[in-house]
C-alpha positions in Angstrom: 123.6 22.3 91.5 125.2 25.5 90.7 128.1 26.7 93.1 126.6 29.4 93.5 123.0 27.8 94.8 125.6 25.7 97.2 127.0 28.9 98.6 123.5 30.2 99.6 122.2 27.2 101.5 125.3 26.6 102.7 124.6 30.2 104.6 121.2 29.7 105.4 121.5 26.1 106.7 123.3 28.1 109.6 120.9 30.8 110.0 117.4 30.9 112.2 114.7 33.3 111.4 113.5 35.9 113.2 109.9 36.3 114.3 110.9 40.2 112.5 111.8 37.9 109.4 115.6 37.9 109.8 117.4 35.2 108.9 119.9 35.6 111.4 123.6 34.1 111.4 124.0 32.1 114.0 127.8 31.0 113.5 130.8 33.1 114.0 130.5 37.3 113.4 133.4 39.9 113.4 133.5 42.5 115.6 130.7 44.9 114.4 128.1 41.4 114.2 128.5 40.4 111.0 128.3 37.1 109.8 131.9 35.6 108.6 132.1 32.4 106.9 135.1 30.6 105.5 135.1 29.6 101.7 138.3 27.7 100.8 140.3 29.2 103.3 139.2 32.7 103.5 136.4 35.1 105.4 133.4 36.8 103.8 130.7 38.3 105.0 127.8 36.0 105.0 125.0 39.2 103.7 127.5 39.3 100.8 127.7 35.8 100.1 124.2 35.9 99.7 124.3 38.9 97.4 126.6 36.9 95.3 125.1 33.3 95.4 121.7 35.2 94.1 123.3 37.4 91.4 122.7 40.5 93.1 127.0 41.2 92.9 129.4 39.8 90.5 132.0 39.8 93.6 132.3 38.2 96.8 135.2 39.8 98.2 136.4 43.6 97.4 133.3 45.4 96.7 133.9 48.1 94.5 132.8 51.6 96.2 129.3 51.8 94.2 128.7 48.2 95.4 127.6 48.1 99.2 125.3 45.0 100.1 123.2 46.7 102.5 120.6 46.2 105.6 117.5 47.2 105.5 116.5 45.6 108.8 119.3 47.1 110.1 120.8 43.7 111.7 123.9 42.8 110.9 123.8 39.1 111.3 120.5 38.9 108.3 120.9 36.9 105.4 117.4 37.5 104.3 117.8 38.4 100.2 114.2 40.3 101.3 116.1 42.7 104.0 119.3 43.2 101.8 119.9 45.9 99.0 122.5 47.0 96.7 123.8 50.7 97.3 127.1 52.9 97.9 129.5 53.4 100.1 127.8 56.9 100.6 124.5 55.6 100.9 125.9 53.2 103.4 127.2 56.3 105.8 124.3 57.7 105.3 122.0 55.1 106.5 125.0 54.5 109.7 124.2 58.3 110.3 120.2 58.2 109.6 120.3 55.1 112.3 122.8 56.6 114.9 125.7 54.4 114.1 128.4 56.5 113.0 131.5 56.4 115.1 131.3 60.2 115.6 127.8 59.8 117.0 128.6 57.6 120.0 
């Protein structure tokens, strides 16, 4: 089994779907609701370990800016390949401003 096949179920083996089709996190999340698992010793964010395990990003930590793994469902504890896209930083504070996220919108 490739590592990267062993990162993904090691995600989803935690997560529970969603009668929406989520497949929700359901172990520790930062402070925004992220998902955050620990891979030898350090934190990622379980959307992007996803991304990664399935090719979709050649990095798991330290996106570069043209390299957002991002929610369509809008939740951000889904790990669902089906809800998650590849886009920019600026189409990331665009969709956080489209979906009344932004900080300056509170």
């Amino acid at each position: 089994m490739s590592d990267r096949i062993a990162l993904a179920r090691k995600v989803f083996n935690k997560c529970e779907k969603s009668p929406d089709g989520c497949f929700e996190w359901q172990q520790a999340a930062s402070a925004k609701g992220y998902g955050r698992i620990r891979i030898k010793r350090k934190l990622y964010l379980t959307h992007r370990v996803v991304a990664y395990a399935l090719g979709m990003v050649d990095d798991l930590g330290n996106p570069e800016r043209d390299e957002c793994v991002l929610h369509r469902c809008d939740n951000p504890r889904c790990c669902n390949p089906d809800h998650l896209e590849i886009g920019t930083l600026t189409d990331n504070m665009q969709q956080c401003l489209e979906r009344g996220r932004h900080w300056s919108q509170r």
